[in-house]
VMD Tcl script that builds the backbone (N, CA, C; Angstrom):
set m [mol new atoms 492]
animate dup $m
set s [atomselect $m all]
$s set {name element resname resid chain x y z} {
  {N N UNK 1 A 23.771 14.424 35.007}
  {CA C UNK 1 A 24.980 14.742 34.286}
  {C C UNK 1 A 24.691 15.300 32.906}
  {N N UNK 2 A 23.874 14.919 32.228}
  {CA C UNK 2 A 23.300 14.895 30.672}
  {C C UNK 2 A 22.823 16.580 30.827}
  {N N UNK 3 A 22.173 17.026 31.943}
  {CA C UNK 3 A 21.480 18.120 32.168}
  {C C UNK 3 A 22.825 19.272 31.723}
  {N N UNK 4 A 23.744 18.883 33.153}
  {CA C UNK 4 A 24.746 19.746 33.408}
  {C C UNK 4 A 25.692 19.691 31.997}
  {N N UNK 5 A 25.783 19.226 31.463}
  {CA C UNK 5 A 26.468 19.059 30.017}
  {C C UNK 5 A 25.664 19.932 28.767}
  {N N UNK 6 A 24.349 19.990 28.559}
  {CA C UNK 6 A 23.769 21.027 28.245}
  {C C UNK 6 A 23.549 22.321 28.685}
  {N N UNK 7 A 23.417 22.348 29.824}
  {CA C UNK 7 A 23.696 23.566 30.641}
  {C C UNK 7 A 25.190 24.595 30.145}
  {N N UNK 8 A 26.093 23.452 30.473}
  {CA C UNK 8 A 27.060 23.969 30.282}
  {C C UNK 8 A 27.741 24.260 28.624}
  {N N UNK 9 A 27.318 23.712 28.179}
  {CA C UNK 9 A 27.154 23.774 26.275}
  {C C UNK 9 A 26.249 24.887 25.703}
  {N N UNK 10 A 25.398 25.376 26.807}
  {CA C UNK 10 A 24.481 26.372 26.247}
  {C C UNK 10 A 25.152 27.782 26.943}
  {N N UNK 11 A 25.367 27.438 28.504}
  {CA C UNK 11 A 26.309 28.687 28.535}
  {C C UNK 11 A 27.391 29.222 28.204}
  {N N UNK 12 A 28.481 27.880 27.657}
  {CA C UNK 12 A 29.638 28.405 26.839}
  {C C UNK 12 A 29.038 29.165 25.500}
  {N N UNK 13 A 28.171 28.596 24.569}
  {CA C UNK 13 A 27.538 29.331 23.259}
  {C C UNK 13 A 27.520 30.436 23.950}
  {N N UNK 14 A 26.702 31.163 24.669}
  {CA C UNK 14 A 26.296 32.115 24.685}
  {C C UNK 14 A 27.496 33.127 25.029}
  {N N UNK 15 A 28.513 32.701 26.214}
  {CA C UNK 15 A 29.372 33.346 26.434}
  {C C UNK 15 A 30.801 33.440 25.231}
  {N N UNK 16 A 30.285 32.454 24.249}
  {CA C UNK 16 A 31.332 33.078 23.125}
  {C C UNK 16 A 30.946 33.989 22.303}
  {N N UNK 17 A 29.441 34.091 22.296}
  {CA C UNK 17 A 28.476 35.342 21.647}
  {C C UNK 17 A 28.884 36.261 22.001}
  {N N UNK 18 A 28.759 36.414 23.353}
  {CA C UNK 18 A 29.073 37.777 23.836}
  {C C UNK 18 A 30.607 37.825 23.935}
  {N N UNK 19 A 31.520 37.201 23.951}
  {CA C UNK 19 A 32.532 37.800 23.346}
  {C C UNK 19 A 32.814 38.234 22.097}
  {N N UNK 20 A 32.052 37.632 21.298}
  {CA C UNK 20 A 32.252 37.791 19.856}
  {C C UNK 20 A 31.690 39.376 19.713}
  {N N UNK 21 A 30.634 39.471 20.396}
  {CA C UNK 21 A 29.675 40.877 20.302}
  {C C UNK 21 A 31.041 41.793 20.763}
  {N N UNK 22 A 31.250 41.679 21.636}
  {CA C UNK 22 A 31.942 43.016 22.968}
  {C C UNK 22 A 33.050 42.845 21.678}
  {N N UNK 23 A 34.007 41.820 21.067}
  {CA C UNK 23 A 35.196 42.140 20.105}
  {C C UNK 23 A 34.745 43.471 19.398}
  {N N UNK 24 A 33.685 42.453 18.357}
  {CA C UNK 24 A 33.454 43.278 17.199}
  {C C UNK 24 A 32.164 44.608 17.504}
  {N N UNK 25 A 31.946 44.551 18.683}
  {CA C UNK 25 A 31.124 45.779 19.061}
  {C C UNK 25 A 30.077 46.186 17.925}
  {N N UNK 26 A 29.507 44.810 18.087}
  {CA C UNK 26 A 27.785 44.690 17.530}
  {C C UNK 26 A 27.914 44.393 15.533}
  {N N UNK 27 A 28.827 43.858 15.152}
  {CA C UNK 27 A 29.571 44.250 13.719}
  {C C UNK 27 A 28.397 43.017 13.564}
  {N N UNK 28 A 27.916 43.282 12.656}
  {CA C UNK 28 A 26.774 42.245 11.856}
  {C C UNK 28 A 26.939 42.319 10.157}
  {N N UNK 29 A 26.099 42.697 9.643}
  {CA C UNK 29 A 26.278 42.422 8.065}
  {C C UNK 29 A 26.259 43.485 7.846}
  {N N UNK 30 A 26.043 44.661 8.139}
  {CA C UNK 30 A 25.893 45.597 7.618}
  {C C UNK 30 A 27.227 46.229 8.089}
  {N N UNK 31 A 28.543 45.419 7.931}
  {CA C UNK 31 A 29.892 45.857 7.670}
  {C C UNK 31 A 30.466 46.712 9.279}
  {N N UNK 32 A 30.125 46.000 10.174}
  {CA C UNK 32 A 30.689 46.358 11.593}
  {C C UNK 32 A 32.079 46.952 11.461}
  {N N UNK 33 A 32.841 45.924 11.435}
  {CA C UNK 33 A 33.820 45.857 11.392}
  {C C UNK 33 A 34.753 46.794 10.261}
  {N N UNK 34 A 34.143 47.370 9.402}
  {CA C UNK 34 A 34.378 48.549 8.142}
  {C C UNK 34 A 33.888 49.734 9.065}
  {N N UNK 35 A 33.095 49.984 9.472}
  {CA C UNK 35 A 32.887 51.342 10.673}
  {C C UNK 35 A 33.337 51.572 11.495}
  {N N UNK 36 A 34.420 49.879 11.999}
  {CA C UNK 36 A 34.679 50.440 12.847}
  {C C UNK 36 A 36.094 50.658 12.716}
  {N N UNK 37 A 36.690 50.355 11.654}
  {CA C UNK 37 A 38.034 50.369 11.028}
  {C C UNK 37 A 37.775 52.173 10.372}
  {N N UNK 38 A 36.307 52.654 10.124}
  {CA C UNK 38 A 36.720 53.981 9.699}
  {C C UNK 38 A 36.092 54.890 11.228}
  {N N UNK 39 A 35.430 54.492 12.059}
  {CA C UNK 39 A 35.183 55.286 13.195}
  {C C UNK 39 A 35.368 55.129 14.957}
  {N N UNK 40 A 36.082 53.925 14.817}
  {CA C UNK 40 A 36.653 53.540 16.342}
  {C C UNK 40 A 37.668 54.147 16.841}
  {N N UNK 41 A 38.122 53.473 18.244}
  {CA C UNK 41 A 39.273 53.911 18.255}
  {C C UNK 41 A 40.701 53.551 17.758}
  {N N UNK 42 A 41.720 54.264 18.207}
  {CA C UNK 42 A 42.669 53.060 17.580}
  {C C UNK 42 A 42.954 52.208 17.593}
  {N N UNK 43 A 42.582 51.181 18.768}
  {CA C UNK 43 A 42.775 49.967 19.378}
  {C C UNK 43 A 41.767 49.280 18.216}
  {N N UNK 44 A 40.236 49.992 18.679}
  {CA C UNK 44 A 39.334 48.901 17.383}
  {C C UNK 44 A 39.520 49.172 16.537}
  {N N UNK 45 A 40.388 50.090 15.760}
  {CA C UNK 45 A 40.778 50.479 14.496}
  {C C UNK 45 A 41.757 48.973 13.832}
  {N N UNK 46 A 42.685 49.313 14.271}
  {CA C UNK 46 A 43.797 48.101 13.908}
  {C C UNK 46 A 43.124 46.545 14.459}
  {N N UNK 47 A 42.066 46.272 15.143}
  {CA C UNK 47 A 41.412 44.924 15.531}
  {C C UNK 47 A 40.283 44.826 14.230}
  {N N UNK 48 A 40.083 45.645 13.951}
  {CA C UNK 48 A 39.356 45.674 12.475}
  {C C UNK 48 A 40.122 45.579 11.271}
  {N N UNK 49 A 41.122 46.240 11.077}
  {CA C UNK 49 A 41.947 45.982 10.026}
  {C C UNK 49 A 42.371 44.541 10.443}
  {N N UNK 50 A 42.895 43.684 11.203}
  {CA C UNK 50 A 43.343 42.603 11.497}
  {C C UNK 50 A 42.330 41.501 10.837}
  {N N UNK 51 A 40.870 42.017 11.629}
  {CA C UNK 51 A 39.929 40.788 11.242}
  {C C UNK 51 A 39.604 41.031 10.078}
  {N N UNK 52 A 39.558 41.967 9.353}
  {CA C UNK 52 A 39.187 42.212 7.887}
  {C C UNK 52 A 39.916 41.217 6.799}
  {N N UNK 53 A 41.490 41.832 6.939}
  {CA C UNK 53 A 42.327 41.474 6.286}
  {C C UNK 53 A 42.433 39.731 6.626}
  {N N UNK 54 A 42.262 39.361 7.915}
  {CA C UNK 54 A 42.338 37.862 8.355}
  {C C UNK 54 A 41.166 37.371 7.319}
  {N N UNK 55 A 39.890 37.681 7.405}
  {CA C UNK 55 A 39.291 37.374 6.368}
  {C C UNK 55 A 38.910 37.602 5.306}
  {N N UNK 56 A 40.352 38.238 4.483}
  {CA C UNK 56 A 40.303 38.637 3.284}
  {C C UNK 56 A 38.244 39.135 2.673}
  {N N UNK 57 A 37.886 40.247 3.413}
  {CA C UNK 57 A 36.995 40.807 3.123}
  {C C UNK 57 A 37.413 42.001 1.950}
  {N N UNK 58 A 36.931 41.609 0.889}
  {CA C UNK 58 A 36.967 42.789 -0.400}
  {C C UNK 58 A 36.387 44.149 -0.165}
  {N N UNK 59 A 35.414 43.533 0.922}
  {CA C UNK 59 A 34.401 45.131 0.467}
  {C C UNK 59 A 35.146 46.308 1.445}
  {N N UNK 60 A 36.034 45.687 2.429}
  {CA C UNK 60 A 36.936 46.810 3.061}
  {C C UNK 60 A 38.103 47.119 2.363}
  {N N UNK 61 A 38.567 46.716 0.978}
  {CA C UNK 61 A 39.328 47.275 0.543}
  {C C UNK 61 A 40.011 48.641 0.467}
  {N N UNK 62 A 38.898 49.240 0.069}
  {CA C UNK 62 A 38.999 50.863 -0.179}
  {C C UNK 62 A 39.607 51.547 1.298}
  {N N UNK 63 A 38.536 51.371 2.235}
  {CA C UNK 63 A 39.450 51.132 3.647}
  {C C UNK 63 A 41.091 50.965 3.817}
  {N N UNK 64 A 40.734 50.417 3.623}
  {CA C UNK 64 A 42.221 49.616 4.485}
  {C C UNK 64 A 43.537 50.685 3.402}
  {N N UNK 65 A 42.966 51.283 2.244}
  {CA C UNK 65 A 43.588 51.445 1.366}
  {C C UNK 65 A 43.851 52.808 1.881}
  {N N UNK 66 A 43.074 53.810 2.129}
  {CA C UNK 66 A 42.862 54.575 3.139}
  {C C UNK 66 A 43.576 54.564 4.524}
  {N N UNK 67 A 43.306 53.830 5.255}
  {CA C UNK 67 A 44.070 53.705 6.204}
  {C C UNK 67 A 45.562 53.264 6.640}
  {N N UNK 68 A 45.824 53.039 5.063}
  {CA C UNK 68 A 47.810 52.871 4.915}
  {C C UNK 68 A 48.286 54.427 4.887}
  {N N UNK 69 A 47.135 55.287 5.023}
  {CA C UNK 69 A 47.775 57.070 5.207}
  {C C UNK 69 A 47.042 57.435 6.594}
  {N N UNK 70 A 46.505 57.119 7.187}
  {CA C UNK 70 A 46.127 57.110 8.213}
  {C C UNK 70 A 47.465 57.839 9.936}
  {N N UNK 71 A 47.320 58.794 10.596}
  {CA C UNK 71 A 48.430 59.579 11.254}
  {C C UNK 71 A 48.635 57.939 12.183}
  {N N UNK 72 A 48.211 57.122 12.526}
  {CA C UNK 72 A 48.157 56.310 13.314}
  {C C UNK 72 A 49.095 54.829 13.258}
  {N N UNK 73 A 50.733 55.388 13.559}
  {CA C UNK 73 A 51.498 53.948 12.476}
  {C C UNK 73 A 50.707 52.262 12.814}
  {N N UNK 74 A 50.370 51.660 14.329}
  {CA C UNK 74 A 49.585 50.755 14.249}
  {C C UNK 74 A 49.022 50.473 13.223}
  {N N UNK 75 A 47.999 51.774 12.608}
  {CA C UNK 75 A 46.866 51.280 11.744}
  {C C UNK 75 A 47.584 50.839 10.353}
  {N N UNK 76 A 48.627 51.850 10.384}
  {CA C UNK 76 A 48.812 52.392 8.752}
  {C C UNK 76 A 49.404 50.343 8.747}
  {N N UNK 77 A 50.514 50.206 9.646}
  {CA C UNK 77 A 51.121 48.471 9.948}
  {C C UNK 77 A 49.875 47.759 9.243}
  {N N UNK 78 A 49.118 47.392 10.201}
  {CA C UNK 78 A 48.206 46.502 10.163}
  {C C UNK 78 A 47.108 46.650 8.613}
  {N N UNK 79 A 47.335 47.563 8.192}
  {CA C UNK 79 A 46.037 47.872 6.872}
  {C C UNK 79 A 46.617 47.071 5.621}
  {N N UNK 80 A 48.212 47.496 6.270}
  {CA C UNK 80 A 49.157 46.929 4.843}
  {C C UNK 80 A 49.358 45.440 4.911}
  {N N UNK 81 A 49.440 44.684 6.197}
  {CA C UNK 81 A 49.499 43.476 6.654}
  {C C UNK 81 A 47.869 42.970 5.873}
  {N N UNK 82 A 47.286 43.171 6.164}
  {CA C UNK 82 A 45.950 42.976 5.828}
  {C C UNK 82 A 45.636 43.061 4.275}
  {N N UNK 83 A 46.329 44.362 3.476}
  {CA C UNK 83 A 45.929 44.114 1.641}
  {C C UNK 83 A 46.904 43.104 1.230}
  {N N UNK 84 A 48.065 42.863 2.144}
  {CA C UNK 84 A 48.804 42.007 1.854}
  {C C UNK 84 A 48.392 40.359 1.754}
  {N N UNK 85 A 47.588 40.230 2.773}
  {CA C UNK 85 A 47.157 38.866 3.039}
  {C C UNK 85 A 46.223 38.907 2.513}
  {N N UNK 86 A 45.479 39.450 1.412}
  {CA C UNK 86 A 44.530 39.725 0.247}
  {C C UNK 86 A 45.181 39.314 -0.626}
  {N N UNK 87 A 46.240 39.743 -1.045}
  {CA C UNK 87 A 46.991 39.524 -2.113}
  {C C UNK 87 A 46.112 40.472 -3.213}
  {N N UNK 88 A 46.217 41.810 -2.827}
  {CA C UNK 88 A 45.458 42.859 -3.394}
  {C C UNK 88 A 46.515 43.622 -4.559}
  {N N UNK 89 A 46.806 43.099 -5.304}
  {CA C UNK 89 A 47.896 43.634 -6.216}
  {C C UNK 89 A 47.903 45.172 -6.351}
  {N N UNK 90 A 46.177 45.596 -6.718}
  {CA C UNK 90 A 46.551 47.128 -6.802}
  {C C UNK 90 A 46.705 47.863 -5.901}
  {N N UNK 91 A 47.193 47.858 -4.985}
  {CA C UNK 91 A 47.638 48.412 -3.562}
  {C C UNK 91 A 48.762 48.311 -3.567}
  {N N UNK 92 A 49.625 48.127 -4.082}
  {CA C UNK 92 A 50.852 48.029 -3.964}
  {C C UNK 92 A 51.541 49.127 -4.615}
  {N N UNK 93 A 50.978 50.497 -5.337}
  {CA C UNK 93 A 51.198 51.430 -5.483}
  {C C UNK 93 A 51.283 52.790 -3.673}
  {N N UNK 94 A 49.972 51.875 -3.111}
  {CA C UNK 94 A 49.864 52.610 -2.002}
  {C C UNK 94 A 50.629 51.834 -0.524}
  {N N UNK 95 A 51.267 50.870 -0.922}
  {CA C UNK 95 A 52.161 50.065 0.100}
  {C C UNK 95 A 53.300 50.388 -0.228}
  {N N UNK 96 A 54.276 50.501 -1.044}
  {CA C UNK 96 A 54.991 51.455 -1.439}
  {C C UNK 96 A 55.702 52.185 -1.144}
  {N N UNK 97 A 55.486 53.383 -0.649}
  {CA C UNK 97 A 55.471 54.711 -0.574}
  {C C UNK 97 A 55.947 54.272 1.108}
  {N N UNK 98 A 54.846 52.971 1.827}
  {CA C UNK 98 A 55.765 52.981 3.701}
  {C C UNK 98 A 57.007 52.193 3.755}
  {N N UNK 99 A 57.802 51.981 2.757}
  {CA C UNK 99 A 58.789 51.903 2.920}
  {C C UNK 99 A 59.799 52.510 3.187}
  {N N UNK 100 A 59.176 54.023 3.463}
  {CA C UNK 100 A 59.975 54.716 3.311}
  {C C UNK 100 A 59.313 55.468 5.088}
  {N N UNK 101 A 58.651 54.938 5.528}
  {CA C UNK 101 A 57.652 55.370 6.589}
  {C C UNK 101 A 58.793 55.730 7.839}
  {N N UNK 102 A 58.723 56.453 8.830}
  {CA C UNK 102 A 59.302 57.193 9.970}
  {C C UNK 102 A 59.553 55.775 10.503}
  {N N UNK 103 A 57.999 54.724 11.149}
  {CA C UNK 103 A 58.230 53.771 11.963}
  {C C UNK 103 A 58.656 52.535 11.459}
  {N N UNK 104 A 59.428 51.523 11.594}
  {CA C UNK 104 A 60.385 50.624 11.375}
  {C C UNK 104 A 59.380 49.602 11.190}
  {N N UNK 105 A 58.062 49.176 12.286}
  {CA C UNK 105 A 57.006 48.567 12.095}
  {C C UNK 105 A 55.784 48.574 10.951}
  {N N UNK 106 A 55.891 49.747 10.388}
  {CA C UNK 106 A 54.877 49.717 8.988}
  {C C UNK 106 A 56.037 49.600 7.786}
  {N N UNK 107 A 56.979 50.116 8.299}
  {CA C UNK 107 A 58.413 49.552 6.472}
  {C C UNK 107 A 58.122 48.187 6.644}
  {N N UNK 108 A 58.475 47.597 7.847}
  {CA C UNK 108 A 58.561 45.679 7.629}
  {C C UNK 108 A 57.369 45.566 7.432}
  {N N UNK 109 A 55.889 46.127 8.115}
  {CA C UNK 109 A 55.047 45.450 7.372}
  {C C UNK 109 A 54.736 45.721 5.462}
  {N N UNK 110 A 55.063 46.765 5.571}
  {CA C UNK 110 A 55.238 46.900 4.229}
  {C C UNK 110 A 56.085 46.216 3.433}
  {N N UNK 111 A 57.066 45.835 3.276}
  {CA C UNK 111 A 57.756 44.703 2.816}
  {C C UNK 111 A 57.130 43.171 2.916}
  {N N UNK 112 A 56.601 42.541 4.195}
  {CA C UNK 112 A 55.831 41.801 4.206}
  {C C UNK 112 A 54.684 41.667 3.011}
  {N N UNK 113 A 53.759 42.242 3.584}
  {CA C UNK 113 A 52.858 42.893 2.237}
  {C C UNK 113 A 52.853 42.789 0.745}
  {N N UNK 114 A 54.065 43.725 0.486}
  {CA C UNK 114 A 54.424 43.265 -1.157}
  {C C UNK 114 A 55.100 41.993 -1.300}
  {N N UNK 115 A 55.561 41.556 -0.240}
  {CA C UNK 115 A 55.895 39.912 -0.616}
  {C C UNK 115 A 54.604 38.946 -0.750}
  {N N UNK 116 A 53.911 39.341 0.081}
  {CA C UNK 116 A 52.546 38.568 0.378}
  {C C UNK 116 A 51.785 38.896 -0.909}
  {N N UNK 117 A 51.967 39.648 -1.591}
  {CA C UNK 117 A 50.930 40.359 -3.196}
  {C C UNK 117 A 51.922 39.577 -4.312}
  {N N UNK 118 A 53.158 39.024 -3.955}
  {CA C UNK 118 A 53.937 37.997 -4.910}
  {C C UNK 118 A 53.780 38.843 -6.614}
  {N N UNK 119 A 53.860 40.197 -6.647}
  {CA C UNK 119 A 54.174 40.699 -7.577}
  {C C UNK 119 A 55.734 41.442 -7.645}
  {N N UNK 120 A 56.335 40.636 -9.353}
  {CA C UNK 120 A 57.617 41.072 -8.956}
  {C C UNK 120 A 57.864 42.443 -9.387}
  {N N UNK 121 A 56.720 43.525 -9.768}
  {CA C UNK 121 A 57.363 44.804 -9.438}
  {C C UNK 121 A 57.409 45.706 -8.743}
  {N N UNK 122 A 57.136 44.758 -7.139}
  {CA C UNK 122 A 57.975 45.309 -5.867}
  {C C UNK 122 A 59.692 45.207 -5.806}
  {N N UNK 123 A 60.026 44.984 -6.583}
  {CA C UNK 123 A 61.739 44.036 -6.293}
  {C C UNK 123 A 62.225 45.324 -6.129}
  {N N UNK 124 A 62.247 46.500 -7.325}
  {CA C UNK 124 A 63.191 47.610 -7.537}
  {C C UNK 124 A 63.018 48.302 -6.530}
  {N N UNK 125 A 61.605 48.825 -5.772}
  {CA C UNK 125 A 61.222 48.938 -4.565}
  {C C UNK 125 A 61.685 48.404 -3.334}
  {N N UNK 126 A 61.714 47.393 -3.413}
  {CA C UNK 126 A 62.342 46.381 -1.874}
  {C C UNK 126 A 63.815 46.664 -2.108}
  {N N UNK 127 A 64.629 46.790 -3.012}
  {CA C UNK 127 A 66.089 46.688 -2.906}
  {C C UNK 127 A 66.776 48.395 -3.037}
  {N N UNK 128 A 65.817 48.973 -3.761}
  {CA C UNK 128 A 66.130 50.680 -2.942}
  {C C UNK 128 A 65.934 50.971 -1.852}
  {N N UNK 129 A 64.793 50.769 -1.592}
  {CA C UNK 129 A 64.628 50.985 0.105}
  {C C UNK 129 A 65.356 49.844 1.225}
  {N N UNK 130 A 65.582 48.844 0.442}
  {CA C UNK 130 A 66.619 48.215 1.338}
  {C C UNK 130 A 68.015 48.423 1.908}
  {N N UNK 131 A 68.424 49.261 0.583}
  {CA C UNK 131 A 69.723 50.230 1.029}
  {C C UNK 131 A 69.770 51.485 1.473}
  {N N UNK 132 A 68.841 52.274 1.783}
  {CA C UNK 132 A 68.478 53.379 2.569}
  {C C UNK 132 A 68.377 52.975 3.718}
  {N N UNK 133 A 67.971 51.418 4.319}
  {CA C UNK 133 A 67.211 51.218 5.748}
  {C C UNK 133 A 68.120 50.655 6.506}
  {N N UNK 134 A 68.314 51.961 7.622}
  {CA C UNK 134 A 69.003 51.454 9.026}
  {C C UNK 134 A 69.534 50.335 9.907}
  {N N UNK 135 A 67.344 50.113 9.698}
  {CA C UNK 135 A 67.211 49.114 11.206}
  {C C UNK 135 A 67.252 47.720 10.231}
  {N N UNK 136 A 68.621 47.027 10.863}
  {CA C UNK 136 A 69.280 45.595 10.254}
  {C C UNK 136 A 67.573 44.525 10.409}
  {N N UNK 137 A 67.070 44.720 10.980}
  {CA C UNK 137 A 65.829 43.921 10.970}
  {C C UNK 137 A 64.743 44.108 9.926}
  {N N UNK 138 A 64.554 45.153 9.800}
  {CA C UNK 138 A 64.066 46.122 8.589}
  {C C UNK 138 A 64.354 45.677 7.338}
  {N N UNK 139 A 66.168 45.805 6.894}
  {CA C UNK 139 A 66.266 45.666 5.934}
  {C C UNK 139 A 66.542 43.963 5.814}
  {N N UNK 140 A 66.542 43.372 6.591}
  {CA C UNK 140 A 66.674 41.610 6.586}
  {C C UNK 140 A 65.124 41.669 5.565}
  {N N UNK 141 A 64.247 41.925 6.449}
  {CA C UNK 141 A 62.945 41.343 5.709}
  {C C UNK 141 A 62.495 42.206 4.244}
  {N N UNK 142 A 63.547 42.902 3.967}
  {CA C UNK 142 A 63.188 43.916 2.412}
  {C C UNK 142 A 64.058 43.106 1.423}
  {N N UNK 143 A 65.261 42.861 1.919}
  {CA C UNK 143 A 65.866 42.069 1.092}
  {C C UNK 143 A 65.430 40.074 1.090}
  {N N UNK 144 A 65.141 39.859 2.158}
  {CA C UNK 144 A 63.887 38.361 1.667}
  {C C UNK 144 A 62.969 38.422 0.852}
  {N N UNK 145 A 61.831 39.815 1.374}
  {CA C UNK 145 A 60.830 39.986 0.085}
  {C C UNK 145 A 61.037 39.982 -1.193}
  {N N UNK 146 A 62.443 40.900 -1.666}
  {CA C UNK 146 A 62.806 41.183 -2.595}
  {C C UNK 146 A 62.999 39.473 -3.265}
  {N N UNK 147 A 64.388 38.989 -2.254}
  {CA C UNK 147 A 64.700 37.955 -3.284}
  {C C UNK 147 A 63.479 36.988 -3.618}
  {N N UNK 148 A 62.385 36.089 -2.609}
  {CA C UNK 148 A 61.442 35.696 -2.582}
  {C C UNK 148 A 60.319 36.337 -3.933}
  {N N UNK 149 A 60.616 37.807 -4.349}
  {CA C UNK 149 A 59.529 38.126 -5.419}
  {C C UNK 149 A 60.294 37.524 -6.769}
  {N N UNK 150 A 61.752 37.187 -6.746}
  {CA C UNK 150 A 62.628 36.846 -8.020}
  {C C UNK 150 A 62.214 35.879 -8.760}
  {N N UNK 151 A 61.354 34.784 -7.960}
  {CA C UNK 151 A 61.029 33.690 -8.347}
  {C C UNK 151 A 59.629 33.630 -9.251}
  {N N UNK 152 A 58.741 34.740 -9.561}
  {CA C UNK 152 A 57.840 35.354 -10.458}
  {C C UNK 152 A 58.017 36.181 -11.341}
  {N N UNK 153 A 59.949 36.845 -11.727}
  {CA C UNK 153 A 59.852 37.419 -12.554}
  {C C UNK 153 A 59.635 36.413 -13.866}
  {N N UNK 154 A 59.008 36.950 -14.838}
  {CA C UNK 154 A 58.422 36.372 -16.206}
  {C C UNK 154 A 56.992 35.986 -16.139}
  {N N UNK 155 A 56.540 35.521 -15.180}
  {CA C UNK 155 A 55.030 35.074 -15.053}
  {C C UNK 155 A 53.888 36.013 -15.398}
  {N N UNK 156 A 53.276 35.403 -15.815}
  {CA C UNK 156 A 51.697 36.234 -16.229}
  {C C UNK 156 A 50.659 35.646 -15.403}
  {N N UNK 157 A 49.949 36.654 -15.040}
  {CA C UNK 157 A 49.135 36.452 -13.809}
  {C C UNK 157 A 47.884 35.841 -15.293}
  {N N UNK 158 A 46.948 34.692 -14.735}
  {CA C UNK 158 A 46.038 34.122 -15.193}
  {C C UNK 158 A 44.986 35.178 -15.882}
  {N N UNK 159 A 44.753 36.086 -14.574}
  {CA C UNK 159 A 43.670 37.281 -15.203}
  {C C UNK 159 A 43.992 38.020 -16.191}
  {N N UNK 160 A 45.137 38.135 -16.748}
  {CA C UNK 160 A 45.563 39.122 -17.467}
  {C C UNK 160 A 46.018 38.508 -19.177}
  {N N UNK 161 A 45.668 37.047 -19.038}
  {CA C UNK 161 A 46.132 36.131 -20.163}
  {C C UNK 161 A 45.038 36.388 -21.021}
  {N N UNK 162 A 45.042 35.698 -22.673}
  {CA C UNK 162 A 44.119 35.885 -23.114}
  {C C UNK 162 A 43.381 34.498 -23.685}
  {N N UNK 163 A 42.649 34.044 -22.837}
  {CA C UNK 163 A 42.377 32.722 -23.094}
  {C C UNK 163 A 40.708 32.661 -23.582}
  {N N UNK 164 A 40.630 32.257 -24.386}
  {CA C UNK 164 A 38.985 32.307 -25.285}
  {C C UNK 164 A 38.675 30.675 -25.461}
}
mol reanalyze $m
mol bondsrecalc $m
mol representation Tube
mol addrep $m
């Protein structure tokens, strides 16, 4: 029994390896998952922006920043979902701008996003484009972000204080 319990402990390891491999299609340290967010397809495109942003990785910033203009709405969704769950403040010049996006899925993630960056000068942003936007689902989550950012107007972000 003791055998078959190692056996079987050594072939699950291995078979989560190789899933892990076949996901990230060989992504090691030398930034897999950033190559493959700038040279996959679209499927591993947006599975890279996902795991990036899931683990708030910095060094794909520039990426992902990039890929909120990207022809591909999936990607452009998911890049902004991703600086969002960074809480990447200066991106929010380039998150922005998809509020105003063709697909209904990168505006909400975009709204998401600048709620998730908890800076309140998305508000004037979320509540213009909230009254331009159609789709009642759309503008539900522009006007939450919005009110949800109200609760930081006046605050000073720590980094920006001057403490000696």
């Amino acid at each position: 029994m003791l055998s078959l319990g190692g056996d079987f402990l050594r072939v699950g390891r291995l078979a989560l390896l190789g899933l892990v491999a076949f996901v990230c299609g060989g992504c090691g340290e030398e930034g897999g998952y950033v190559k493959q967010l700038q040279f996959g397809t679209n499927d591993e495109r947006v599975r890279a922006a996902s795991f990036l942003g899931a683990q708030r990785d910095v060094r794909a910033i520039p990426h992902l920043r990039f890929a909120l203009r990207d022809t591909f709405s999936e990607l452009r969704a998911k890049a902004a979902w991703a600086l969002g769950n960074m809480g990447y403040k200066e991106s929010m010049r380039d998150i922005i701008p998809l509020l105003r996006d063709p697909h209904r899925r990168v505006r909400q993630q975009a709204a998401v996003a600048l709620m998730q960056i908890e800076e309140p000068e998305a508000i004037g942003a979320l509540e213009l484009a909230g009254v331009a936007e159609k789709d009642e689902w759309v503008k539900g989550d522009m006007k939450r972000a919005a009110k949800y950012l109200q609760q930081f107007l006046g605050e000073t972000d720590v980094g920006e204080s001057t403490f000696r």
